[in-house]
C-alpha positions as CSV (number, residue, x, y, z in Angstrom):
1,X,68.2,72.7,86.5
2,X,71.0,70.6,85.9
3,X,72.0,68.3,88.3
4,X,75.8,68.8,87.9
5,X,75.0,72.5,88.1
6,X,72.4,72.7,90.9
7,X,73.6,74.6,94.1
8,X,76.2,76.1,92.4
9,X,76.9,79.6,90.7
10,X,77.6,80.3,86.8
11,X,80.3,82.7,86.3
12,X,78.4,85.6,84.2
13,X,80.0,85.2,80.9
14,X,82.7,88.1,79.8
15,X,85.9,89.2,77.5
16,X,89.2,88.6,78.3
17,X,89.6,92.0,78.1
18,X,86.5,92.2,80.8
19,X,88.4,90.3,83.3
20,X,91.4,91.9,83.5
21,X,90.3,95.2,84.2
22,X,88.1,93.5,86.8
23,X,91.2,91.9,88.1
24,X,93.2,95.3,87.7
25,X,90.7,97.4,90.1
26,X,90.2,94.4,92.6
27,X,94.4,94.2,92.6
28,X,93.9,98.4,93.7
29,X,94.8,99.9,90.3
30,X,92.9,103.4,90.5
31,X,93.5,104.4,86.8
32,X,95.4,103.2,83.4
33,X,97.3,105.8,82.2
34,X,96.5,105.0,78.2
35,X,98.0,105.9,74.8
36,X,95.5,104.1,72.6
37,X,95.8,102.3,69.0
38,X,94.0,99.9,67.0
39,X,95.0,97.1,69.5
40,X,92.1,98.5,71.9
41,X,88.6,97.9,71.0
42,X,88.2,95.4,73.3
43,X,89.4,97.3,76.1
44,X,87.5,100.5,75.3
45,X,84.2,98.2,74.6
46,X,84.9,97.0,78.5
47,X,85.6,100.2,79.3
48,X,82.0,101.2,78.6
49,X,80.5,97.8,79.2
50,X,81.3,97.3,82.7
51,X,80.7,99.7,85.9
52,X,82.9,102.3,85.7
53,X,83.4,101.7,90.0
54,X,84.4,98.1,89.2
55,X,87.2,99.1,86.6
56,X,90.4,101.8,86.4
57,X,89.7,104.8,85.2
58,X,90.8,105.0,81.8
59,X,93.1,108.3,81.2
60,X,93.9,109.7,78.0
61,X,97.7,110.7,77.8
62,X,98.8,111.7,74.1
63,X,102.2,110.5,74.7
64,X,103.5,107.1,75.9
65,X,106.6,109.0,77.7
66,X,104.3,110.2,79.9
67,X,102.2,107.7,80.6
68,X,104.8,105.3,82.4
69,X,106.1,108.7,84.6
70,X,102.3,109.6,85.5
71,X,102.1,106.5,87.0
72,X,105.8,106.8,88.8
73,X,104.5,110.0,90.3
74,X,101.6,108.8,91.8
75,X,103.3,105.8,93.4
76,X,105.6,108.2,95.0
77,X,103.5,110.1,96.8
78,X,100.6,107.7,97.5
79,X,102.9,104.2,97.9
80,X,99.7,102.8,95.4
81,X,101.2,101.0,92.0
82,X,98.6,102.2,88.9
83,X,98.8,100.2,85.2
84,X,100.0,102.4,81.5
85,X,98.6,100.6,78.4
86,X,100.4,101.5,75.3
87,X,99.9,100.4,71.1
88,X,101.6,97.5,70.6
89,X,105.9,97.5,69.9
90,X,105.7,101.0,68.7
91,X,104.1,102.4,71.7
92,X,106.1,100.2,73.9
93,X,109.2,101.1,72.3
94,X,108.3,104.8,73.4
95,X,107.5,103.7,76.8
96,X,110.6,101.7,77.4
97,X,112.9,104.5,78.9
98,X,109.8,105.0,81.5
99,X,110.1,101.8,82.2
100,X,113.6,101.9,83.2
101,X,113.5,104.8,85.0
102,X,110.5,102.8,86.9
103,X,113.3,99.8,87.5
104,X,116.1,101.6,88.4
105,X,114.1,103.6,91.7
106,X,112.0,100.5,92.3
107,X,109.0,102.0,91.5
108,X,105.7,98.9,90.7
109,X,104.4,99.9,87.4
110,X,102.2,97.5,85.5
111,X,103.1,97.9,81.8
112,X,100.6,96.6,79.3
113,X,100.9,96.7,75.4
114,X,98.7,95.3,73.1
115,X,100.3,92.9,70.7
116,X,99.8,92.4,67.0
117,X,96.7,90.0,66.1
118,X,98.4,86.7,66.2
119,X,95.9,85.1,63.4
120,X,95.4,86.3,59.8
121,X,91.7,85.2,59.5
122,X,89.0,83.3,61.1
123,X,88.8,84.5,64.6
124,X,88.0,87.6,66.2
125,X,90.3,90.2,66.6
126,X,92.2,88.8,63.6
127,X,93.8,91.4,61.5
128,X,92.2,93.5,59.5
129,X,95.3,96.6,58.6
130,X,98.3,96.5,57.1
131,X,100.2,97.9,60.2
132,X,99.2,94.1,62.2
133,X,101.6,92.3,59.7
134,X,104.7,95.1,59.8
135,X,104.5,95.7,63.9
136,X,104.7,91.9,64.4
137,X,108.2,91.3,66.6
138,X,109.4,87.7,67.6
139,X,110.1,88.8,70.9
140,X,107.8,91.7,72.1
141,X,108.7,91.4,75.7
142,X,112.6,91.4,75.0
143,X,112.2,95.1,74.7
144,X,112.1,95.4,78.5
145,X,113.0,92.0,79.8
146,X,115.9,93.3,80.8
147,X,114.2,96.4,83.1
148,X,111.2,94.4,84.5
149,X,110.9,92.0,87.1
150,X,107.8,89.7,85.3
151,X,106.9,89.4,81.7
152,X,104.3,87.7,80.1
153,X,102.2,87.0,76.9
154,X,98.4,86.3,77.6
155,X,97.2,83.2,75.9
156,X,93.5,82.7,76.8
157,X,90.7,85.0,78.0
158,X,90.3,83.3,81.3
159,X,93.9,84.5,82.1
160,X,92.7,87.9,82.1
161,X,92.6,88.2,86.1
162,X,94.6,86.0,87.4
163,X,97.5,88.1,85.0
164,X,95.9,91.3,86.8
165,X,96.8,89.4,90.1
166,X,100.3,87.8,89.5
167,X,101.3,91.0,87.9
168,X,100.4,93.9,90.7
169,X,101.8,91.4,93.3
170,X,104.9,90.6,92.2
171,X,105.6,94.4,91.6
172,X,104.8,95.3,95.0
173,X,107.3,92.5,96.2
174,X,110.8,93.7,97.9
175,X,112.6,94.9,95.6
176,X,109.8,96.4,94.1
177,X,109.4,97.2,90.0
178,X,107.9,97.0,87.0
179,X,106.3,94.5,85.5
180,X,105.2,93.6,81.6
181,X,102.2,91.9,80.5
182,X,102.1,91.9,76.3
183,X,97.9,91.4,75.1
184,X,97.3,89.8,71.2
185,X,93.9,91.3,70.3
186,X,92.1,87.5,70.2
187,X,92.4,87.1,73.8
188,X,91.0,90.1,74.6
189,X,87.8,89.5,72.2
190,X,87.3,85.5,72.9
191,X,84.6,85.2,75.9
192,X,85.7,83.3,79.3
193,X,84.5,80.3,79.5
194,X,81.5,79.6,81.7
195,X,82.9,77.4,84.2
196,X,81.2,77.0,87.5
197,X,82.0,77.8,90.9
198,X,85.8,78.7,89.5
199,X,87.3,82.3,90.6
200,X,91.1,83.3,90.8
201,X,92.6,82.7,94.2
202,X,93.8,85.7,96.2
203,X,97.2,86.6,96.5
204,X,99.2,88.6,98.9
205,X,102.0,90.6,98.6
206,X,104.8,89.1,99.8
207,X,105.9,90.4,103.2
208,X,108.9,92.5,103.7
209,X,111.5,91.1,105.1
210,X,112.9,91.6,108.9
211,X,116.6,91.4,109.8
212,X,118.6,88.4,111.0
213,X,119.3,89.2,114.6
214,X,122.9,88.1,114.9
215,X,123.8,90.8,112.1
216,X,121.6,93.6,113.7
217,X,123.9,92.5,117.2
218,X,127.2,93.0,114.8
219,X,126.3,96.1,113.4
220,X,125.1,97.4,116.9
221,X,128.7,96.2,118.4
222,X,130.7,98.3,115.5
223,X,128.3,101.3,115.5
224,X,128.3,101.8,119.0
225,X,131.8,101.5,119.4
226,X,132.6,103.8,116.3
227,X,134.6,107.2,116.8
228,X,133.2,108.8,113.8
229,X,130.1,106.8,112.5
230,X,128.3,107.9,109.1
231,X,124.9,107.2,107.8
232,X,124.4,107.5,104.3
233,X,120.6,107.4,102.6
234,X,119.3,108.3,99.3
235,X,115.4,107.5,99.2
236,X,112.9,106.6,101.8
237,X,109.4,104.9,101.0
238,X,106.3,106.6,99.9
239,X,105.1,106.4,103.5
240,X,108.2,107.5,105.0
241,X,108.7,104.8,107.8
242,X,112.1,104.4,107.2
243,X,112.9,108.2,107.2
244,X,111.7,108.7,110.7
245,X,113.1,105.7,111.7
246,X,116.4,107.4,110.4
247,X,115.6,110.5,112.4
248,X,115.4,108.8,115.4
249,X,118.4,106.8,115.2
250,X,120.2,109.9,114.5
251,X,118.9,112.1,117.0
252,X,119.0,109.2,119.9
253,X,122.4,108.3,119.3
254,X,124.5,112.1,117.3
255,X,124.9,110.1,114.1
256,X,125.8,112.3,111.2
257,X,123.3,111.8,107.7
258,X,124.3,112.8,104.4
259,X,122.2,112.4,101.5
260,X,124.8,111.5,98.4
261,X,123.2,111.6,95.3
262,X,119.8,111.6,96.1
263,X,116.7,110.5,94.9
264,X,113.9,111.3,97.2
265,X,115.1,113.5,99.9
266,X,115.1,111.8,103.8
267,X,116.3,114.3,106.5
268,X,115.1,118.2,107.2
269,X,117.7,120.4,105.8
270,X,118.1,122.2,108.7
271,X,118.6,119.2,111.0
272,X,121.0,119.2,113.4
273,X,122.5,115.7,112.6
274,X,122.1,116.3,108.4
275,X,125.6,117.5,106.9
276,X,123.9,117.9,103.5
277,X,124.5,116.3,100.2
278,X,128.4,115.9,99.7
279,X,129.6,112.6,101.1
280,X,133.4,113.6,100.4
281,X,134.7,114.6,103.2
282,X,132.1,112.6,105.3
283,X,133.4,109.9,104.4
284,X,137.1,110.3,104.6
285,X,136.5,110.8,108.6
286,X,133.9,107.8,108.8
287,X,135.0,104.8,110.1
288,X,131.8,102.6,110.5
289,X,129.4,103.8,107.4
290,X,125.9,102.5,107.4
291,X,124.4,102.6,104.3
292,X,121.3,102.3,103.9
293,X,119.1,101.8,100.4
294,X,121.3,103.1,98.7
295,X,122.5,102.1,94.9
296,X,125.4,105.1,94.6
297,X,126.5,105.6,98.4
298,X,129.7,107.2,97.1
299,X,131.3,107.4,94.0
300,X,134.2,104.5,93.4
301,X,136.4,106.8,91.4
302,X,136.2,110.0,93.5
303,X,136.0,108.8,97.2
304,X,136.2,105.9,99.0
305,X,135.7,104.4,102.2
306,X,139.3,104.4,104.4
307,X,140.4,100.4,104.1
308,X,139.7,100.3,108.2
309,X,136.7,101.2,107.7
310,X,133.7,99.0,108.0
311,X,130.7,99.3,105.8
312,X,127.0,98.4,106.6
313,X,124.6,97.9,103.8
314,X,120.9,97.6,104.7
315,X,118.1,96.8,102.4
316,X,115.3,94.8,100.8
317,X,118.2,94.2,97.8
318,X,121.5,95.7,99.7
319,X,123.9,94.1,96.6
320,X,121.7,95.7,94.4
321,X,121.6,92.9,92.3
322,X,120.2,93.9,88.6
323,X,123.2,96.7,88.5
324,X,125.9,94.6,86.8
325,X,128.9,96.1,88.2
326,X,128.7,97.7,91.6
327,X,131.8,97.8,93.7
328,X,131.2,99.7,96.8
329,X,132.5,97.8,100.3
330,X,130.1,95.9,102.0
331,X,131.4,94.1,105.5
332,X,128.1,93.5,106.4
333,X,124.9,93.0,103.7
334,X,121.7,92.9,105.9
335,X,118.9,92.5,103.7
336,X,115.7,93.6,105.5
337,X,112.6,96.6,105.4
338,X,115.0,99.9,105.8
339,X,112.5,100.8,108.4
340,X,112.5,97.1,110.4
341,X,116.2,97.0,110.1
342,X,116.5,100.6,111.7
343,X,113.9,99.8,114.4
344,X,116.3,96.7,115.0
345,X,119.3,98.5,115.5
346,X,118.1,101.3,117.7
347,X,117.2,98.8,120.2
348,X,120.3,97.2,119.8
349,X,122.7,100.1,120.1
350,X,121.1,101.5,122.6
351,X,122.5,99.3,125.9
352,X,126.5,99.3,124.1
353,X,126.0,103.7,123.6
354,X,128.0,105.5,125.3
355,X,128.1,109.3,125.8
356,X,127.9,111.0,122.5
357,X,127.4,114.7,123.8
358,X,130.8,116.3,122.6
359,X,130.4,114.4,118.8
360,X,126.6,115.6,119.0
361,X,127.9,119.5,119.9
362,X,130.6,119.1,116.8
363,X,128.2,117.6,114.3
364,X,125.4,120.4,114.8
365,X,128.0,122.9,114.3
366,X,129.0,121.4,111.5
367,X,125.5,121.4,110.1
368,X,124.5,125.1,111.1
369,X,127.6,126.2,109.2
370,X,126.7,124.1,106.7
371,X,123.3,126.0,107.1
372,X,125.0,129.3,106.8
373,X,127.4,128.8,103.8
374,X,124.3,127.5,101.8
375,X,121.8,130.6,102.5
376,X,124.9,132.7,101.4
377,X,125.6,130.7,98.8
378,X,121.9,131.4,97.0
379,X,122.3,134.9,98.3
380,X,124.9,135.5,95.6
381,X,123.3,134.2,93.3
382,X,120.6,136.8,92.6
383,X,121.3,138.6,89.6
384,X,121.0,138.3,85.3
385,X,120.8,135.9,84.8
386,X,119.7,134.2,88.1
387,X,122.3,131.5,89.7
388,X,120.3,127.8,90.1
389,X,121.3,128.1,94.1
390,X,119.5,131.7,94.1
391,X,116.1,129.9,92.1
392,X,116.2,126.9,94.4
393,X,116.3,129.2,98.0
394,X,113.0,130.9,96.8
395,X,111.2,128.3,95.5
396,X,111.8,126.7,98.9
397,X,110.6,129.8,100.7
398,X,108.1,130.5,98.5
399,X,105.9,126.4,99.4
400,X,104.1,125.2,102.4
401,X,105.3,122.2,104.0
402,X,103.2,119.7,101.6
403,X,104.2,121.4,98.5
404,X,106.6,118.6,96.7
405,X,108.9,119.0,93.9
406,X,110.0,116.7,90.7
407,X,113.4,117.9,89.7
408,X,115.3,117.2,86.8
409,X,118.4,118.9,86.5
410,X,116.1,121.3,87.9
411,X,116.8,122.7,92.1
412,X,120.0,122.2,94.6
413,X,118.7,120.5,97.4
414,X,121.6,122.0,99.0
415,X,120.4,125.5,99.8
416,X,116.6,124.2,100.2
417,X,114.8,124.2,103.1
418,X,112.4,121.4,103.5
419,X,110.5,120.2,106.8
420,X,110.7,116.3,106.4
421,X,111.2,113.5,103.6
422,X,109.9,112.8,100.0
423,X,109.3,116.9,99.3
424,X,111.9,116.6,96.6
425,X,112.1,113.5,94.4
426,X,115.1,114.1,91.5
427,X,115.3,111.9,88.3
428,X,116.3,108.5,88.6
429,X,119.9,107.5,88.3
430,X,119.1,106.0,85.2
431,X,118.8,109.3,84.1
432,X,115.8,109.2,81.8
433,X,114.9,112.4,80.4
434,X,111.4,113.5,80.1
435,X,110.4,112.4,83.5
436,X,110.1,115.2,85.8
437,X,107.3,117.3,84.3
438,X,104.2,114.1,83.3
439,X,106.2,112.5,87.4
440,X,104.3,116.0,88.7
441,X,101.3,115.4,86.8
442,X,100.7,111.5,88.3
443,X,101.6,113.1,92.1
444,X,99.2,116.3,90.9
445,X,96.4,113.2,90.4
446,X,96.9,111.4,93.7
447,X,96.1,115.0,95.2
448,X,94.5,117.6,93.8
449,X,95.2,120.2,96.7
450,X,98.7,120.1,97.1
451,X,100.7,122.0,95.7
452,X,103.2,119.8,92.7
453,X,106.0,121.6,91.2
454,X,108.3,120.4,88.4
455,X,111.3,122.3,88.3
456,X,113.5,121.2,85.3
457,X,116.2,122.3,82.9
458,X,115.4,123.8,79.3
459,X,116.5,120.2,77.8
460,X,114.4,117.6,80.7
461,X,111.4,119.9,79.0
462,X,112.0,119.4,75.6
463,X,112.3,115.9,76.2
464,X,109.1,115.6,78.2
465,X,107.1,116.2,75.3
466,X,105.6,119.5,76.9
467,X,102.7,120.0,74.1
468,X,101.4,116.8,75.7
469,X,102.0,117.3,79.1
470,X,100.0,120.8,79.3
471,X,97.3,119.3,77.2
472,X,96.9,116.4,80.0
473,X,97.0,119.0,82.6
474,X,94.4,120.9,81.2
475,X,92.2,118.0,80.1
476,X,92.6,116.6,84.0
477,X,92.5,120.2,85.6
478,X,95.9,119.7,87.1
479,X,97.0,122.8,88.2
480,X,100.6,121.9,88.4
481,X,103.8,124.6,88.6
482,X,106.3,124.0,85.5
483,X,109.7,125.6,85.8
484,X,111.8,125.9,82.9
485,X,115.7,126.8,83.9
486,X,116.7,127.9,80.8
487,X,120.1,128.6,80.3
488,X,120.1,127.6,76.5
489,X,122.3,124.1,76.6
490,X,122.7,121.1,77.8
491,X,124.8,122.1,80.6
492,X,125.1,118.2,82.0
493,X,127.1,117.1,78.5
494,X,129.3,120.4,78.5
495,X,130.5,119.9,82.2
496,X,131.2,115.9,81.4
497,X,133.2,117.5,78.6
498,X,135.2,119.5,80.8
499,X,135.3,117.2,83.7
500,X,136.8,114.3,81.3
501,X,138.8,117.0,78.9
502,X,139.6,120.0,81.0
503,X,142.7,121.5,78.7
504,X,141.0,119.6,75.9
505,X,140.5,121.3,72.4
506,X,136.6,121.1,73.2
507,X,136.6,123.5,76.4
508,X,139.2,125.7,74.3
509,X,137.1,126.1,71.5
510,X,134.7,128.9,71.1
511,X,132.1,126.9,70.7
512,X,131.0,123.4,71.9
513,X,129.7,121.4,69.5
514,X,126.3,119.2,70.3
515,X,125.6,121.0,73.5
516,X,123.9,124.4,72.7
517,X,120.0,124.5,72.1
518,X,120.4,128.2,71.1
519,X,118.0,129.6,69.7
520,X,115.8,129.4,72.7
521,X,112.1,128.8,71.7
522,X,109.3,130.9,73.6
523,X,109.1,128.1,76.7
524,X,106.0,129.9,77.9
525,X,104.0,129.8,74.8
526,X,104.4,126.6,74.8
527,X,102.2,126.3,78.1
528,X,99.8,129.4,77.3
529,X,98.3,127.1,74.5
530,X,97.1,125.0,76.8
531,X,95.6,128.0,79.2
532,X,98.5,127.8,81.6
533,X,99.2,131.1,83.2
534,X,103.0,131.8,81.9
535,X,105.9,134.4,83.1
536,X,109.0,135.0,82.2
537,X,111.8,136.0,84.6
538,X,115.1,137.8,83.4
539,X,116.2,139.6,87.3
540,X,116.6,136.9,90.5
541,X,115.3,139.6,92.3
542,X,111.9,139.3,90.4
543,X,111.5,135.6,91.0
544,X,109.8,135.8,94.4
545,X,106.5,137.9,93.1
546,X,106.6,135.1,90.2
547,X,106.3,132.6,92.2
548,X,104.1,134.2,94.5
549,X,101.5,135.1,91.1
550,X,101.9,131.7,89.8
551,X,101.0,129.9,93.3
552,X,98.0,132.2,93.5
553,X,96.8,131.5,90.1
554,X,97.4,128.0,91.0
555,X,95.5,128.2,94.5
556,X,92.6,130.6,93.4
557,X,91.8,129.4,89.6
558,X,92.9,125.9,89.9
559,X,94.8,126.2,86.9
560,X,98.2,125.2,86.0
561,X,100.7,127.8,85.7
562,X,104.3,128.0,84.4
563,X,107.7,129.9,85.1
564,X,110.3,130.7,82.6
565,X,113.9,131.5,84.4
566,X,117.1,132.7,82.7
567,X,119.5,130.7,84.5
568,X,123.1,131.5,84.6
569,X,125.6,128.8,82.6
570,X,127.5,126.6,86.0
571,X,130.3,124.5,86.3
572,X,128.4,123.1,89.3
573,X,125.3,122.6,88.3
């Protein structure tokens, strides 16, 4: 033996392509959600060159659309990041509204896309097809710079892990998100060096971070002496820490919740201390808010805080900083862990509190009629075609208390009745379409048992690529719930018309143009080619014993199952 190599241990010789997914699994990335081109040979020879329980499992998805929102699902209900690889620009370019969906609800995706052969001959992996010259961009990584938090080219094989590393941290860092690593073909092929005794250097994600006292005593001061004091929240964390730290705050100390604009529900909907969705009037009585990780907390045009009003915003980003414009008051900007901060300030309140019984007695009066209006409201709503509040009420009554739901312009939260937070997650204000249905199928993943629904309009399915999505669950044995609302347009551009134009020649005419997707295709066909069992329900009052069919198809063959509704046409919804 050598004597500059005795006592020491050679690094076993492998790809670049090799040591990233090595790097990938050892960063916890379960699975690659994959839409595979000619950029891939390397990684599929890795794939089947290396233990399969020291990689990702590789998944097939036929579309890139849903590759990025698989892995957005899972991360919501597991809090665990997973990696989508994609062909090249192309494939990226079909990931890229993923992608901002992913950004825009801080969700840590690790985006890989191969990259065109960088060499025209002598090396391997050089190019060998036409298609290498024309996909060839400048700039690969400028097509979501803009939407990721790190973005990178590898260079060299031995960059493989360390890549794997740097990129699964830093999206798991507060604020979390996305992040883009681009892979040229040669250093994938091109062997790591041999060096001895050399291995990447652990790294931990960053911690969170924990409130600065003297604010937490401020905001204390002005909560506890508030007459009418308002919590607004939009999304709590996969683990829900900062929900039932919310819970407690509010039931310690008779602080109203409302849930504006929501993303992944907090409260119980039948709460004493939850007045529901609609900020509006809320607000107008508020006059200490405390917002807390929330992007939208109200809207600027519509409703404001009163200007003697002071606002709280809490959160790992509470100017939300990669959101251009964004107006709403903030007197006080505590950046911190939701859950730390709330921790925090229940200690603090708690010596300054004063008697709260009389607001606590109003509030839950407030929220049982609130209660009332909405079970009446659904009620209604139970003809043909079915109202969306009538649809929404059963599926709720119709799930156990694990049961979760994707929505995309798809239930009302308002009239639902759900036992605690993240059971219904709604598209991302970024508004993405396509995400809802292949978002149930990532969550379906993470747990095989529970029951995932996506309920979404007849458009969100279209756009979800739904041949593709019911092949993956069928390939996988996800036995997902799909709910179509079908109510033949795109309901959400026809009420911005009449919202923006309300005498307008456009509401007056007898038809709207660009907004009808008459004539309605058979939905449920769609689904029966891939095995799903399909229905199709006309009456509200038949929607129960669909549901109740589906759920034991679902539950008994551990297959996937589908619902057509006709929906009623709503200003509202």
């Amino acid at each position: 033996m050598d004597e500059a190599t005795e006592g020491t241990e050679v690094q076993t010789l492998t790809t670049g392509a090799e040591s990233l997914l090595l790097g990938l699994k050892r960063n916890g990335i379960d699975y690659i959600f994959a839409n595979a081109g000619t950029d891939f040979p390397p990684i599929i020879e890795a794939f089947v060159s290396l233990d399969k329980s020291s990689v990702p499992e590789p998944i097939t998805v036929p579309h890139e659309t849903a590759s990025v929102a698989m892995a957005h699902g899972y991360y919501l209900v597991t809090g665990r990041p997973q990696a989508t690889m994609v062909h090249v620009n192309v494939g990226l370019a079909n990931s890229v509204m993923g992608v901002i969906n992913a950004a825009s609800d801080n969700v840590p995706v690790v985006v890989l896309s191969g990259r065109t052969p960088i060499t025209e001959s002598g090396r391997r992996g050089t190019r060998v097809t036409p298609i290498q010259y024309g996909q060839e961009m400048y700039d690969q990584s400028s097509m979501v710079s803009d939407v990721t938090k790190f973005h990178y080219e590898m260079r060299y094989p031995e960059q493989g892990e360390i890549l794997a590393t740097r990129a699964t941290r830093l999206a798991m860092s507060e604020p979390r998100g996305p992040v883009y690593v681009s892979l040229p073909r040669e250093p994938l092929m091109d062997a790591v060096p041999p060096i001895a005794g050399q291995s990447v250097s652990p790294q931990a994600v960053s911690s969170v971070a924990y409130p600065d006292p003297e604010a937490i005593r401020t905001a204390a001061a002005w909560l506890a002496a508030a007459r009418a004091p308002l919590v607004i929240c939009q999304r709590s964390g996969p683990d829900g820490k900062a929900a039932a730290e919310i819970l407690r705050f509010t039931e310690e100390f008779a602080i109203p919740v409302v849930e504006p604009y929501t993303v992944r529900n907090v409260m119980p909907s039948e709460h004493s201390m939850f007045l529901g969705y609609d900020v509006k009037a809320p607000l107008k009585e508020a006059d200490v808010v405390l917002v807390i990780d929330s992007a939208i907390p109200w809207m600027e045009s519509l409703h404001r805080p009163d200007s003697n009003t002071r606002v709280i915003q809490i959160g790992p980003d509470p100017h939300f900083q990669r959101m251009p414009i964004r107006g709403h008051r903030s007197d006080l900007a505590i950046v911190s862990d939701p859950a730390a901060a709330m921790a925090a300030l229940r200690e603090a309140v708690r010596p300054l509190a004063g008697g709260a019984e009389e607001r606590r007695r109003m509030i839950a009066a407030r929220a049982q009629q609130r209660v009332e209006r909405a079970a009446a409201l659904a009620a209604a709503g139970c003809e043909s075609p079915m109202s969306a509040e009538w649809m929404s009420r059963c599926i709720s009554e119709a799930i156990d208390s694990r049961a979760v739901i994707f929505s995309e312009l798809g239930v009302v939260p308002e009239v639902m009745k759900v036992s605690g937070p993240n059971r219904i997650f709604n598209n991302p204000h970024s508004g993405g379409l396509g995400w809802g249905l292949p978002a149930a199928l990532g969550a379906q993943l993470a747990d095989r048992n529970r029951l995932c629904i996506a309920c979404i309009g007849d458009g969100s399915y279209m756009f979800a690529n739904p041949v593709a999505c019911h092949q993956i669950a069928e390939a996988l044995e996800l036995p997902i719930l799909t709910i179509v609302k079908n109510n033949g347009i795109w309901n959400a551009v026809r009420r911005s018309v009449v919202s923006s134009y309300p005498d307008g020649a456009a509401v007056m005419a007898n038809k709207m143009p660009l907004v009808s997707l008459e004539p309605s295709p058979d939905y449920s066909a769609i689904a029966a080619a891939s095995r799903a069992y399909t229905e199709r329900v006309e009456h509200g009052r038949d929607l129960p014993g669909a549901l109740e069919r589906a759920i034991g198809v679902i539950r008994k063959e551990k297959r996937q199952a589908m619902l057509e509704l006709r929906i009623a046409v709503s200003d509202d919804r």
